[in-house]
N, C-alpha and C positions, 0 to 999 in steps of 0.2 A: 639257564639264564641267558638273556638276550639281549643286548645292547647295555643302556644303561637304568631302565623301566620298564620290562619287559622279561615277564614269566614262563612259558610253555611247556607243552607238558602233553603227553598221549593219555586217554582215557578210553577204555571199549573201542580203541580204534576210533574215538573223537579227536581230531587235534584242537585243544583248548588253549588259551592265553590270557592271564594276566596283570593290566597295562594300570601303570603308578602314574600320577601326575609329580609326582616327587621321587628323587634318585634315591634318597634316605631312607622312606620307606621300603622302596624294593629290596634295598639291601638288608634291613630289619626281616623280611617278610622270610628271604634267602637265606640267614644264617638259621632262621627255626629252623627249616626245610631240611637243612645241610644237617643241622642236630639232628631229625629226628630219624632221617636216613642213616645216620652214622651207628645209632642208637638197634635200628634193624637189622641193619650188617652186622654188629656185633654179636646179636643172637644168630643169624645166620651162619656167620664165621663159626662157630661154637659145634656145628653140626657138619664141619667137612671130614672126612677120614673117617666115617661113623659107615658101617654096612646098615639097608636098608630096616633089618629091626630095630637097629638100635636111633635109626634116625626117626621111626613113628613113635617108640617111645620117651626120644628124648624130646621134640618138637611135641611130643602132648603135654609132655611136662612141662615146659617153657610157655607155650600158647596159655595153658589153663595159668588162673587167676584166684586165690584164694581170696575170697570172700568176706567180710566180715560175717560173723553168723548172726543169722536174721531175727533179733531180738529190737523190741522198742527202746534200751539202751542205745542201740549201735546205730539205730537209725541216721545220727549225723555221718558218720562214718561209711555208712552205707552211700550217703548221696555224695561222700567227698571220693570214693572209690569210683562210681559213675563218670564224675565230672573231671578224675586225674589218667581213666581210661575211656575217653570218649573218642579222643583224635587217633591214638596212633591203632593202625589196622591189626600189626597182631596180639596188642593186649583187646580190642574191642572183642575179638572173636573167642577171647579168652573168659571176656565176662559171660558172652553168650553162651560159652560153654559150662560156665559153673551155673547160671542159673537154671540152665535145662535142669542139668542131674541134681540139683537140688532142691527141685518145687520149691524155689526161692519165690517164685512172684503167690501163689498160692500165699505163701507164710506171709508176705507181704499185706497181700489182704486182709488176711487174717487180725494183724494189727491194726489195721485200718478200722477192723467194725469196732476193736474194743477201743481205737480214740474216741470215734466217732459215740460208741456210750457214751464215752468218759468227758467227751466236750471237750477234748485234748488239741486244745486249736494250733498251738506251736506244733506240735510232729504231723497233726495233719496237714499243715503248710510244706514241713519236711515230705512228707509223702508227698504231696502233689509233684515237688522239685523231682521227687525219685522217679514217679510215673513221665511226667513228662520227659526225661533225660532218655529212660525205657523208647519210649518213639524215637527220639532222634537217635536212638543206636541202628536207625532204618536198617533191622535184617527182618527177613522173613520168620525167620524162628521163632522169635521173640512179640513177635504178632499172631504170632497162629495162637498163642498161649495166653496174651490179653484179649483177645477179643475172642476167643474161645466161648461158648454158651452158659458155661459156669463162672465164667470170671467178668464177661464184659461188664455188667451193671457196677459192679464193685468197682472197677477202673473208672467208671465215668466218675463214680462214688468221691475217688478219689482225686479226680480231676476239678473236681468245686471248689477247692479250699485255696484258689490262685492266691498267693500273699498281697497282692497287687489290688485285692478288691475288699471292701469294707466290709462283706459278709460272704457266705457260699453260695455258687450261683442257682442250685437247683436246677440241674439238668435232670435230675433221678424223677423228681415229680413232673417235669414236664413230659419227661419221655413216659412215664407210667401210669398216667393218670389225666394230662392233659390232651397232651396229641392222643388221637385214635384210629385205632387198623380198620378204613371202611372193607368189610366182606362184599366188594360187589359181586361178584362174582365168588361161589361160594371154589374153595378149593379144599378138594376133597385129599390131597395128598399131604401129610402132615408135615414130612423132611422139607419137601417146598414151603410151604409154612414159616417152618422154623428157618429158613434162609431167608424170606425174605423180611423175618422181623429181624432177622440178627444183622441183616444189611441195611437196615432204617435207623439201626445204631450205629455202625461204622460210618455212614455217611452223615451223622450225627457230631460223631466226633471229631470228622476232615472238616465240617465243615462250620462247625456251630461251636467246640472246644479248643481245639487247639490252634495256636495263634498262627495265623498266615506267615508262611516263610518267607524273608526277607531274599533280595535277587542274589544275596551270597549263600542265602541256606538252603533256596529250593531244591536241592539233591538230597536235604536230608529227611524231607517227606516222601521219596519217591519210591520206596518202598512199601507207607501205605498205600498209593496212590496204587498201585501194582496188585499187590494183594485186594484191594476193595476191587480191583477190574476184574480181576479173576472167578471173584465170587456173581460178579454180573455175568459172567458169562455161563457158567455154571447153573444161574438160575435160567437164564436163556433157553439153553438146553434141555434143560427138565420141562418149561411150557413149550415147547415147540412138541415133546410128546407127549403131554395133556393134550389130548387133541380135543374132549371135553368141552378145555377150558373156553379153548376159542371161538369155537360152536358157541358156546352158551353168550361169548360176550359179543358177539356178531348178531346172533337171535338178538339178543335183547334189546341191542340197538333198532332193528328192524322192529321187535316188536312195539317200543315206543312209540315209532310212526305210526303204525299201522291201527294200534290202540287207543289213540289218543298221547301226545305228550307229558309225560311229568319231566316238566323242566330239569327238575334236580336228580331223577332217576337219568337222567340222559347225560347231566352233565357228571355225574361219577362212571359214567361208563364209558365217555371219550376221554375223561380225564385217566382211567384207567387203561386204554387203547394206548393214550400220548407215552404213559410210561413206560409200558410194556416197547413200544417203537424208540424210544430216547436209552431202554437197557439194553436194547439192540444195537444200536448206534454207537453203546460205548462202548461194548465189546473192543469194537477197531478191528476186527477180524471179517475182510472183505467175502471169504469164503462163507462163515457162519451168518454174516448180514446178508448176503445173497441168499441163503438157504433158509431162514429167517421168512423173506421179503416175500420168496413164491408161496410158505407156509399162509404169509396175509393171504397171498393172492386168489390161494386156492379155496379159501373159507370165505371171499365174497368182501372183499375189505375196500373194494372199490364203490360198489353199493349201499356199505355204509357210509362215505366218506358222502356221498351224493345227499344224504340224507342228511348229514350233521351241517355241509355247504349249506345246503334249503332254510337251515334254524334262524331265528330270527333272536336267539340267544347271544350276546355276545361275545360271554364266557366259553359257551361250545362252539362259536365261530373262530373264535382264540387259539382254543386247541386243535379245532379239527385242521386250521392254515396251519398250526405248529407238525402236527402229525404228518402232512402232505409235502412240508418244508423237508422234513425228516427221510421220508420215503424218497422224493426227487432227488436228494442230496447222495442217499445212496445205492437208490439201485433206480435211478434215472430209467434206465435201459428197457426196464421190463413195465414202468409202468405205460409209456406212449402205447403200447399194442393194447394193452389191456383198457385202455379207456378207449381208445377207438371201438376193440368189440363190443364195448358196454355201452357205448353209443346208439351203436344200432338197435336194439331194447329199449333206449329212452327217447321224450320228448326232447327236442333243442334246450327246452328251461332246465331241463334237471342233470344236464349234462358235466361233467367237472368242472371243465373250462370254461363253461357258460356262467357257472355257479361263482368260479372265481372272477371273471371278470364282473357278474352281480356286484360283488364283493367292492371290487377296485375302482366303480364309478359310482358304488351308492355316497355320498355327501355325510351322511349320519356314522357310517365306518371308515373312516379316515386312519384311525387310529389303528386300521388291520391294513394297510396302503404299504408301509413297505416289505413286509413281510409276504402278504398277496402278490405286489410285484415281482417279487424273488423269485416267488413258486414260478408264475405265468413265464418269465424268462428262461426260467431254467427247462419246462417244459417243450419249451419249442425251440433250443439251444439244439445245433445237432454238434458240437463236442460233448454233449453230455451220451449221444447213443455210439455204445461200444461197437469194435468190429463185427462183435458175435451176433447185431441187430441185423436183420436184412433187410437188401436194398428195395425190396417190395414191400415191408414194413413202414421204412422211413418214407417213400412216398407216401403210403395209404394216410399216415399221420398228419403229413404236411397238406395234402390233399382235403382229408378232412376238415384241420384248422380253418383254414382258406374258404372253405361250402360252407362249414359249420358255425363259426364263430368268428371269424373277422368282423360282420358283418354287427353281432354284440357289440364287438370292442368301438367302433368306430360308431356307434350310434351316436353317442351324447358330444359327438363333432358334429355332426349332422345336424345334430336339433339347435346346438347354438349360433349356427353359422349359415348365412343363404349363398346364393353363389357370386354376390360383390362383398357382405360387411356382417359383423359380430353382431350378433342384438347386445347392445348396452345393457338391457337389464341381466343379461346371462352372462355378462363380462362379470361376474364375480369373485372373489377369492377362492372358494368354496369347489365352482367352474373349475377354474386356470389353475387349480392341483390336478383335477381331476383329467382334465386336457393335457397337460404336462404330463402325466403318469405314461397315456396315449402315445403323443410324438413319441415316451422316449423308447417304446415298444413297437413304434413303425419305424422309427430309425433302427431298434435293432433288426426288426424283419428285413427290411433293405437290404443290411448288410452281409443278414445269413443265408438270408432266402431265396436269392438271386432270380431264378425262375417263379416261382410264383409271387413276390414279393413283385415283380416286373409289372407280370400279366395281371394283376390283379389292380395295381395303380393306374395302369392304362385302360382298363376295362369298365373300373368305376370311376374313373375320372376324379380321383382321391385330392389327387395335388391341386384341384382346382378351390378345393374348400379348405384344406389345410393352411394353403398361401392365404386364405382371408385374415386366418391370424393373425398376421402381420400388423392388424388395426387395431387388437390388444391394447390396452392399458396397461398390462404388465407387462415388465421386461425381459426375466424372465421367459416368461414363455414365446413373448417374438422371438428371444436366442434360441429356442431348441427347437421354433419353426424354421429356422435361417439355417441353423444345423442342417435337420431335414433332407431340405430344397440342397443342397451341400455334398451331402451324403449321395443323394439322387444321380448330381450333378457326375460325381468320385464312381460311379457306376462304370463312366465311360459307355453309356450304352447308345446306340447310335438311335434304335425306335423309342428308349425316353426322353433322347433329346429334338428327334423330332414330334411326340408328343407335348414338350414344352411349348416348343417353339409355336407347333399348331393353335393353342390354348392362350398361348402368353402369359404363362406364367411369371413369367420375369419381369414385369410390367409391376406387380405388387413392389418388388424388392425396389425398384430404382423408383418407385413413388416414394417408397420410407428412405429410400438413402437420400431421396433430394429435401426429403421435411426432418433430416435428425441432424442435429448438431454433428460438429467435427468431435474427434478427440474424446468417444465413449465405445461401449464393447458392440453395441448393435451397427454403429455406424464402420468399425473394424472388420467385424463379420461380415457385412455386405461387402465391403472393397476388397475382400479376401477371396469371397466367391468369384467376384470378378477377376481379380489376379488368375485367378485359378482356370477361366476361361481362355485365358489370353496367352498363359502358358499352356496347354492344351492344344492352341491351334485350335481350337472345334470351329470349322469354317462355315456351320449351320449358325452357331451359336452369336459367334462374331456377326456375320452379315444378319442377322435379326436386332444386334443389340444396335448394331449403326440406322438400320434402316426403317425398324417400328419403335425403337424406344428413343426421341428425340430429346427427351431431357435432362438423360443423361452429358448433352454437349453441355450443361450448363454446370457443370460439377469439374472446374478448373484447379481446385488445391490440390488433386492428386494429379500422376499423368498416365494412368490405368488407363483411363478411358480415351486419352488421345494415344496411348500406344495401338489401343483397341482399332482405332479408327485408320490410324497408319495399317495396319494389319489388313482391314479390311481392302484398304488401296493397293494393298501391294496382290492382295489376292484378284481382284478385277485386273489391275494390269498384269497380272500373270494370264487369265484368261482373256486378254485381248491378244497377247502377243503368241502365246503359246496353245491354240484351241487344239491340238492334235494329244497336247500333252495333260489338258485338260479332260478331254473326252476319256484319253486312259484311267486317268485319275475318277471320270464316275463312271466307269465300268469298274474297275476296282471295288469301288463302294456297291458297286450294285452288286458285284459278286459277294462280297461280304456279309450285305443285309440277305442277299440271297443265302449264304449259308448259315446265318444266325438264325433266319427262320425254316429251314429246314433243322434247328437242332432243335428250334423250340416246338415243331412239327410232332418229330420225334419225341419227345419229351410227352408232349401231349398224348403221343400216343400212348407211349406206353401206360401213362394213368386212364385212360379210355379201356387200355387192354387187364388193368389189373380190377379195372368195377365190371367190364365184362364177366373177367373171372370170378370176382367174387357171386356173380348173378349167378351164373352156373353150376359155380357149387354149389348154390343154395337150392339151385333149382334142376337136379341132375337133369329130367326126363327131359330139356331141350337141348334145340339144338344149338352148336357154340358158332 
């Protein structure tokens, strides 16, 4: 105990705490604690001086728990023995041990079917108190044996009869008569079978029976929670050498296209793909998810994916963006190589990234927007590729993004926009998600992509059509254009900022800061970017804003813009008085820009040198 409200206490080597809003309480809380310790030492104490046999038989004898015997008499008794050994750890080990050696929960059952004849609504209510207390004694032992194949139905059985509910809920009829096991995919191995019905029960019972644990009881589910993992992993394992299985459910898919569509045939087969990857997923065992991941790989699960993107379904567009959510999340790594190769095989339309970005600007699928964006991000995220990726990989990737599909992404910019002003009738709600989705996946390329995110801005002349946003109706989106141009700016790159400069860009921004009111976020945002130049020192940036943008002199409530302009002065009278020191100063810069583009030279080459190679490999008999 700790201060005057304050509990702690070591768990698994967790340090845990606690915290009372009331001294009173903690003290109440304290003196059980003290009791129930005191209570354990004294069995403890009981066992010093004892040589080693006589302490496993006295400690069995102490631990064990006699029971009431399991008769529909005793049943009260039964649930008051439960509920008086629940808390303390070595009588609970003690129930566990009497109920093993006693096929106690069997006889349990047992009474259970002849109330249930009997329409014995009182001890069925009693039993349900016993079943449920059974779970929250969270040990494994005692799980393995209710939900065991002869007993689970009968536990659920027993789980209806809540006292709390006006009649029984009928879980037994829903799970056996209502829901139904679709065979998509027929599976010929019987034990797998019986696993995975007996695991559509267990996760029946976590999720659909028994009442959510409160943020003080969550530990005392955590052992089914543990046990139902186990069993996912275990079926994991067994389809991973079905190797049948996945054949047949990769065919199938492929055959749907190829056949003709049946809508519903196709959507029990992704929906069947989505599970099979989410029981992988929850393994949590980075190694078996890896192993897992190349098992899709190898059976063409990229190819499928291509085909479920294509659907015009939305329920298989649902799942196949759930599926891909899935894959990027855990093995990132392995899929970027693998959609590049699969690239080369396809059209530009049927290509993943092509497919989701389909996805993320059609107006009708809005409702797959943030989940598509997650995939797309995550995709071209390089902390998602591991060390173990190589450095000729991650180029070909980023490389291909860039050839392949920027040019997607940034389309429905292009059509809404000329190169002065928005067409008003595409200034729409509908637009300006769809545009917003855009910036906020160019501002992240900016920030990741450093080298091609550069040459690519400057090459299409991107920021030229982007800054027209700026004439938006929505506010929103002028903010994540202003971001943007910000981001750009945060580059510190000396060819984007004389790309700006050339273009005049900047010309959009101080036309909106001269027409927005004081005292809102767009108008902060602009006088921010500016801050941000003038802190900077950017001596390009400065003498452009004095010398082409004149109306900004007329913008007096802040003093950014005349610090700007002092700034500018001091830098001409530095260059009148000092030309020797000057001259230094752009040789410097010219060495600079001279070795920045020698690195972007370099850079270049080497992706010049890796499509070389990959020519040659393809095409041994020339020459390299």
């Amino acid at each position: 105990k700790q201060d005057a409200t304050l509990i702690v206490w070591d768990e698994n080597e967790v340090e845990k705490a606690l915290s009372f809003q009331e001294r009173q309480g903690c003290e109440d809380v304290w003196t059980k604690i003290t009791q129930a310790q005191g209570q354990i030492s004294d069995d403890l104490s009981a066992l010093e001086g004892l040589d080693d046999d006589q302490i496993f038989h006295n400690s069995h004898d102490n631990i064990c728990v006699d029971m009431p015997v399991c008769t529909l008499e005793n049943l009260p008794s039964i649930y008051d023995h439960f509920t008086k050994y629940a808390i303390p750890v070595v009588k609970k080990d003690g129930v566990v041990l009497a109920i093993q050696n006693d096929n106690y929960i069997r006889k349990l059952l047992d009474i259970f079917q002849a109330c249930e004849r009997d329409r014995d609504t009182e001890n069925l209510q009693t039993l349900y108190r016993i079943f449920k207390n059974l779970f929250l004694m969270n040990r494994t032992a005692i799980l393995q044996i209710l939900l065991s194949e002869e007993n689970i139905v009968d536990v659920i059985g027993c789980l209806e009869y809540d006292p709390r509910l006006p009649f029984p809920s009928g879980h037994r009829e829903f799970i056996e008569r209502q829901s139904q096991f679709k065979d998509v995919i027929p599976i010929t191995n019987s034990v797998l079978q019986t696993k995975i019905h007996l695991m559509y029960k267990m996760q029946y019972i976590q999720d659909a029976i028994l009442p959510a644990p409160s943020m003080f009881e969550e530990n005392l589910m955590s052992a089914l929670g543990q046990y139902i993992l186990f069993q996912k992993i275990e079926i994991i394992e067994m389809i991973e050498k079905e190797e049948a299985f996945l054949m047949d459910l990769f065919g199938g898919i492929e055959e749907e296209n190829t056949h003709g569509v049946n809508t519903y045939r196709l959507r029990d087969l992704v929906y069947l793909l989505k599970e099979v990857c989410l029981f992988s997923q929850a393994a949590q065992n980075p190694a078996s998810t890896h192993s897992f991941s190349l098992i899709l790989w190898s059976n063409g699960i990229i190819k499928s994916l291509g085909i479920i993107l294509a659907s015009d379904d939305d329920i298989i567009l649902q799942n196949g963006v759930d599926i891909l959510l899935t894959l990027t999340e855990f093995s990132g790594s392995c899929i970027q190589p693998k959609i590049v190769l699969e690239a080369e095989l396809q059209e530009e339309d049927e290509q993943i990234i092509n497919l989701l970005i389909n996805i993320l600007v059609d107006p009708h699928k809005s409702a797959l927007d943030s989940s598509t964006f997650h995939v797309l991000r995550t995709l071209i995220d390089p902390d998602t590729f591991t060390a173990e990726m190589k450095p000729v990989d991650r180029t070909a990737f980023f490389s291909y993004f860039y050839k392949n599909c920027m040019h997607h992404l940034i389309a429905p910019l292009l059509a809404v926009t000329t190169d002065s002003r928005i067409n008003p009738l595409l200034d729409t709600v509908e637009n300006t998600e769809i545009l917003a989705n855009i910036i906020q996946l160019l501002s992240f390329c900016v920030e990741q992509h450093t080298y091609h995110s550069r040459v690519y801005v400057i090459n299409k002349n991107l920021l030229s059509r982007v800054v027209v946003l700026l004439t938006s109706r929505h506010s929103h989106l002028v903010l994540m254009t202003i971001r943007l141009v910000r981001k750009i700016l945060g580059m510190r790159e000396e060819a984007l900022n004389a790309y700006i400069i050339k273009n005049s860009l900047l010309q959009p921004v101080t036309t909106l800061l001269a027409a927005t009111p004081k005292y809102n976020m767009i108008n902060s945002a602009c006088l921010e970017m500016f801050s941000f130049i003038l802190s900077e020192k950017s001596r390009g940036l400065i003498k452009h804003i004095c010398e082409d943008l004149p109306e900004v002199r007329q913008i007096q409530y802040v003093d950014v813009f005349a610090k700007i302009q002092t700034e500018f002065d001091h830098m001409k009278e530095a260059e009148s008085l000092n030309p020797i020191r000057e001259l230094d100063r752009l040789l410097q810069w010219s060495a600079r820009d001279e070795q920045q583009r020698e690195q972007r030279d370099e850079e270049a080459w080497f992706d010049r040198d890796d499509d070389v190679y990959a020519i040659n490999s393809s095409s041994p008999g020339e020459d390299s």
